[in-house]
VMD Tcl script that draws the C-alpha trace (Angstrom):
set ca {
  {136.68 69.45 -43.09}
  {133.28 68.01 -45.20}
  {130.54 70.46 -45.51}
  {128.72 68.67 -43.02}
  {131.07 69.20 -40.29}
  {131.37 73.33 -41.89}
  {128.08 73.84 -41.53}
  {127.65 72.41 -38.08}
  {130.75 74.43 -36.94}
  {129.12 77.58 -38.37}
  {125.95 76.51 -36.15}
  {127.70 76.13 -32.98}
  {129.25 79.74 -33.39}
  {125.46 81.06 -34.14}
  {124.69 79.12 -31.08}
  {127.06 80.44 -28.58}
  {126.09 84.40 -29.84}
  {122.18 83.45 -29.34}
  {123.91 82.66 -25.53}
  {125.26 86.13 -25.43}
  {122.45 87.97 -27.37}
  {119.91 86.62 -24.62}
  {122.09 87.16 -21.21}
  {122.11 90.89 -22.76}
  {117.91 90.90 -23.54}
  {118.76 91.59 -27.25}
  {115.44 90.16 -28.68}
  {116.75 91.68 -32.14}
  {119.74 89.93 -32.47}
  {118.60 86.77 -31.13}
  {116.10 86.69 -33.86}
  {118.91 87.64 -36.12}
  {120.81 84.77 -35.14}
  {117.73 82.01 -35.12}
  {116.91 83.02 -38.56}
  {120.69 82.24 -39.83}
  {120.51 79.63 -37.28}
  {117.79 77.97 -39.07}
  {118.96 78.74 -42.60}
  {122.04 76.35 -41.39}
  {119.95 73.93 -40.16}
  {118.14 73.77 -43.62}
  {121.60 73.40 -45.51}
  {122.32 70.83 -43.03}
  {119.43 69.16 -44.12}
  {120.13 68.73 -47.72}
  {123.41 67.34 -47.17}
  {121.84 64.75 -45.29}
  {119.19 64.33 -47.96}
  {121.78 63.83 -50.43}
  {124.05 61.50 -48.12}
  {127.18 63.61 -47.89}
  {126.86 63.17 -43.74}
  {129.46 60.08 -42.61}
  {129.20 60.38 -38.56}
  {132.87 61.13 -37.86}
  {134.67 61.49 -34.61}
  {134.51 65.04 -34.92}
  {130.83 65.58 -36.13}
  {129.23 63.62 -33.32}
  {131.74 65.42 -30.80}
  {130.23 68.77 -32.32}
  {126.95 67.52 -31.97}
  {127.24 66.89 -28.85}
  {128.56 70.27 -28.13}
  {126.09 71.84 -29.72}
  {122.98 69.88 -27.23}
  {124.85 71.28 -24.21}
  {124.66 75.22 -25.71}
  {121.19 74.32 -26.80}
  {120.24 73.03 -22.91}
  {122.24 76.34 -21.80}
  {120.37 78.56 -24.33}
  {117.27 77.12 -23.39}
  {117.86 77.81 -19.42}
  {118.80 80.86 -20.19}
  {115.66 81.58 -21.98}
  {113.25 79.96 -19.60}
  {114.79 82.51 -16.84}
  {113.99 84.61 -18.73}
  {110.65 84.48 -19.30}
  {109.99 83.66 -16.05}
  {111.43 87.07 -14.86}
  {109.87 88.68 -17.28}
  {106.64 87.29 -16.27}
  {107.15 87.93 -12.87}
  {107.54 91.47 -13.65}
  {104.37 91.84 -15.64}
  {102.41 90.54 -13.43}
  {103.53 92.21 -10.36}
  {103.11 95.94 -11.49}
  {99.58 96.84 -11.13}
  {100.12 99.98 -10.03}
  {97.68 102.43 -9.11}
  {96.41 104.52 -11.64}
  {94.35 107.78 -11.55}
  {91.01 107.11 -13.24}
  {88.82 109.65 -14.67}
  {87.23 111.24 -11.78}
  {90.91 111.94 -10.37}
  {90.92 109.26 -7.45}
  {93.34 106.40 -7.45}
  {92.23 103.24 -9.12}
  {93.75 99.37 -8.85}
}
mol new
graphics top color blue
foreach p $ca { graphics top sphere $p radius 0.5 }
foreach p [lrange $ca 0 end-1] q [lrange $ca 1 end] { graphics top cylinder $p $q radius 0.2 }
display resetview
C-alpha cells in the first residue's frame, strides 16, 4: 500500500468514528476526530504536492467511499442542528420576574 492510499485509509476510519461520535452528541470527540481528520488531510496534501499520488483502482474506490461517509456525516449533522435548533427555540418558558409574577 503507497502512503497515499495509508493515509486515505487512516481518513476513512477517522471518518466513520466522526459518524458514531455525532449519532451519540459527543461534540468533544468529534472535534477530536476533525482535528486528526484534518492533520491527515494536510499529509495528504504534501504527498500530492510532491507527486507520490498515482490514481489507482483502489485509491479512487476509497475516495469514493469516503464522499458517501462525508454525505452521511453531513446528514447526520444537519439533523442535528436542526433538532437542536428546534429545541432552543421552543423553550421559552415562563419565568418568575422580580416582582414574583410569571413572565414570558
Amino acid at each position: 500500500m503507497n502512503p497515499a492510499e495509508t493515509l486515505l485509509e487512516n481518513i476513512l476510519t477517522i471518518a466513520v468514528e466522526q459518524i458514531e461520535a455525532a449519532k451519540k452528541l459527543d461534540a468533544e470527540k468529534l472535534e477530536e476526530l476533525t482535528s486528526q481528520r484534518q492533520d491527515l488531510f494536510f499529509e495528504l496534501e504534501l504527498e500530492k504536492a510532491n507527486n507520490n499520488i498515482n490514481p489507482s483502482p483502489k485509491l479512487i474506490e476509497m475516495k469514493s467511499e469516503l464522499d458517501e461517509i462525508d454525505e452521511r456525516l453531513m446528514a447526520i449533522l444537519s439533523t442535528v442542528v436542526q433538532a437542536t435548533n428546534g429545541v432552543k427555540t421552543n423553550s421559552k418558558s415562563p419565568l418568575y420576574g422580580a416582582n414574583g409574577r410569571m413572565t414570558k
